[in-house]
C-alpha angles and dihedrals in degrees: 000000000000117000100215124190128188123276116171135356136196154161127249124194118226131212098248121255087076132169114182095173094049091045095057108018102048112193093224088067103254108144124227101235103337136019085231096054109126129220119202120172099331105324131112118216106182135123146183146190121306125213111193120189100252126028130016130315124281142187121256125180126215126206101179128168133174132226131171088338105309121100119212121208134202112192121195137187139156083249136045106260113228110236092268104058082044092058093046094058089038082063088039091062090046098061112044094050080057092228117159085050111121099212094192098094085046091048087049103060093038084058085062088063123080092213106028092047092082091046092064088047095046087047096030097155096028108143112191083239090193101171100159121120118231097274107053085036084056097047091053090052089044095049086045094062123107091345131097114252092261094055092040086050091049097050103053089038085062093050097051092053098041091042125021130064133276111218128193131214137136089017090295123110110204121194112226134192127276122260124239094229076058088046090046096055099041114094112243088235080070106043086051088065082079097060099250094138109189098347081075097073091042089056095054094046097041083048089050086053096049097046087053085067137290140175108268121231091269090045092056097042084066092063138076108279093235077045093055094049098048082051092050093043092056080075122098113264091007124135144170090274098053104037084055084059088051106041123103090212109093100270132201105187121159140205130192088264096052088042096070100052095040090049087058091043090051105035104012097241143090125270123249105290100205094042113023096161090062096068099055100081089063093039087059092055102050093043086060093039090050104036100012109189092003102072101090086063098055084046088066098039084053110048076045101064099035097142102051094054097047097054092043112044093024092250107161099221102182 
């Protein structure tokens, strides 16, 4: 276990309009940094992998609350960070609380649409808040794969408390991912102790790639974003679908579940029963064509207000 104490703290101004709450909490469930992350009253207590740029990785740990538009963060670490590494988490948080994103533009095109119209009212403030690096990103698109959401919950569940690393500060222990230099080192035989099947052998080869050397999230969002997925998909077991869950690129990719509900969104009416899957390649399109770069977002507010969807306009969902 790693003893953190606080090492720096500051605020940080949103584009109104602003949801805290929504950004890091998401109410279908997707955490922030960790599964194991806690929220009390308002406050986020969560943390990741550091990378500083010079020397090895280290654990830092994040207490962050919201009030009248301005965040404020807590950081904490077993060491004192130099200005540089602080200035790279201070862009880190930013980014993931998505806070310098104008939603207007996005609110405006969901008001065009008779059933994502209420979505953007019921999450009005709702940034993506996607602060996760490449790996832990990966291995949620890997344990995903070929499984229902329980099994797939279960399993990386399983692999972040058997692998990764509990931290402790402000009287809280958080539970983080593993690293892939962890991953890299652990035989498959025991990462299959965590049911992965065959996913675990795909894990340990997909780490040892990445300790070999890859662009970081910051790396790849400097590139294209076709640029950035021919980069992910070089990796071992990964594919179109799960390098659009890791990019850092707005990303639309559908499967033949999403189809179906996006089919009914875009042309109101169901997807080919029979063959759902040939009718993403024109549900793509017309995604792009309709919402452009914003389509990744109204990925996210929808998965994220499935229910509600589903009870209202009729849309199966499972």
């Amino acid at each position: 276990m790693f003893n953190l104490k606080r090492q720096a703290g500051f605020r940080l101004p949103t584009i109104l309009p602003y949801s805290f709450e929504l950004t890091v909490k998401k109410p279908a469930g997707w955490s922030w940094f960790t599964p194991h992350e806690i929220w009390e009253d308002g406050t986020i207590r969560s943390g990741f992998w550091f990378k500083p740029k010079t020397g090895n990785k280290f654990p830092v740990g994040i207490k962050a609350k919201e009030k009248n538009g301005i965040i404020s963060i807590d950081v904490f670490a077993a060491k004192k960070f130099i200005a540089a590494d602080l200035a790279e988490i201070k862009s880190k948080m930013a980014g993931s609380l998505g806070i310098n994103e104008d939603l207007k533009p996005l609110y405006g095109l969901m008001a065009k649409n008779k059933i994502l119209a209420p979505t953007a009212r019921r999450l009005r403030g709702m940034r993506e808040g996607w602060g996760n690096d490449i790996f832990p990103s990966l291995t949620l698109a890997v344990l995903l794969q070929m499984a229902p959401i329980k099994r797939s919950q279960a399993m990386w569940d399983c692999v972040i408390r058997r692998f990764g690393a509990t931290v402790k500060f402000d009287d809280r222990r958080i539970i983080l991912w593993p690293t892939e230099e962890t991953i890299a080192a652990t035989k498959i035989s025991d990462l299959k102790k965590c049911k992965l099947g065959y996913r675990a052998k795909n894990l340990a080869r997909l780490s040892r790639q990445l300790v070999k050397g890859f662009p970081s999230v910051k790396e790849l969002a400097l590139m294209t974003p076709k640029a950035a997925k021919e980069k992910l998909m070089e990796l071992y077991g990964v594919g179109e679908y799960s390098a659009g869950f890791a990019t850092p690129h707005p990303s639309f990719t559908l499967d033949v579940w999403s189809v179906k509900i996006f089919h009914r969104i875009i042309f109101g009416r169901p997807a080919p029963a029979h063959d759902p899957r040939s009718a993403i390649e024109r549900t793509n399109a017309a995604a792009t064509r309709l919402w452009g770069p914003w389509r990744g977002y109204i990925f996210a507010y929808v998965l994220n207000d499935l229910p509600y969807i589903e009870k209202t306009f009729g849309i199966p969902v499972n």
